[in-house]
Structure formats: structure tokens, C-alpha cells
C-alpha positions in Angstrom: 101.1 111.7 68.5 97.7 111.1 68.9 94.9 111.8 66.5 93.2 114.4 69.3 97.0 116.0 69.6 97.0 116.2 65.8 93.7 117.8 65.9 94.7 120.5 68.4 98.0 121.4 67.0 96.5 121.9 63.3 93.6 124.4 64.6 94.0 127.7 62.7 93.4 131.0 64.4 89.5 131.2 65.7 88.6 127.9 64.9 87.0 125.3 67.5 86.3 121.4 67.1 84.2 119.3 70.1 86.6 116.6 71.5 84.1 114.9 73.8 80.5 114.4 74.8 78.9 112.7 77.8 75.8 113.3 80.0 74.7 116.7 78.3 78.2 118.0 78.4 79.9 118.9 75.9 84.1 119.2 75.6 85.5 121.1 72.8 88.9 123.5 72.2 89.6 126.6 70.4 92.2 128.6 69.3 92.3 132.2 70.4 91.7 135.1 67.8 95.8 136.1 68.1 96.6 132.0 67.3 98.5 132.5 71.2 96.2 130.4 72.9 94.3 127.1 73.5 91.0 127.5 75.4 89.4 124.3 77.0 85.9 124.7 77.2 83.2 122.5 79.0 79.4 123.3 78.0 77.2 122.1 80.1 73.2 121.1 79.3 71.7 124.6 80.6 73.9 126.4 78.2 76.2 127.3 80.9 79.9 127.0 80.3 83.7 126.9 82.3 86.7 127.3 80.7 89.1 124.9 82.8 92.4 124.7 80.8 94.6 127.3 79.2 97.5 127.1 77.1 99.9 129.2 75.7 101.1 128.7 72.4 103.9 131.3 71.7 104.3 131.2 68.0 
């Protein structure tokens, strides 16, 4: 497992980390508020955002 996979799997309910950052873009994942889901977020210089990947985590 990789230290990003680690990263991911250990995120506690509402918490967030940034996983990348390149031309005024910014790539980070959070856990949702019921721990169910994995949001993929990119953020982009203008303060605009997409999310472009969702898991579910049935735990």
C-alpha cells in the first residue's frame, strides 16, 4: 500500500488532506460527514472547484 493509500484510508469522518499541487491547482480528498464517502476535489486558482471522483466507503 502506498503512503497516499495509507493517507486516504486513515481519514476520520470530516477530515480533508491536499494530495497534490500543480499550476494553481490544487488536489486534495475528504471524508464525508457520515464517514460513507470519499470526495475528490480539484480547486482551481479562481477559487472555483469540481468534485471529479466519488467513492463509497460502506463501513
Amino acid at each position: 500500500m502506498t503512503n497516499l493509500n495509507s493517507k486516504i484510508n486513515n481519514l476520520l469522518t470530516g477530515q480533508s488532506f491536499i494530495t497534490s499541487q500543480s499550476n494553481n491547482i490544487t488536489c486534495s480528498v475528504e471524508r464525508s460527514g457520515d464517514g460513507k464517502k470519499l470526495r475528490f476535489i480539484r480547486t482551481y486558482e479562481n477559487g472555483s472547484f469540481e468534485v471529479f471522483k466519488v467513492d463509497f466507503q460502506f463501513v
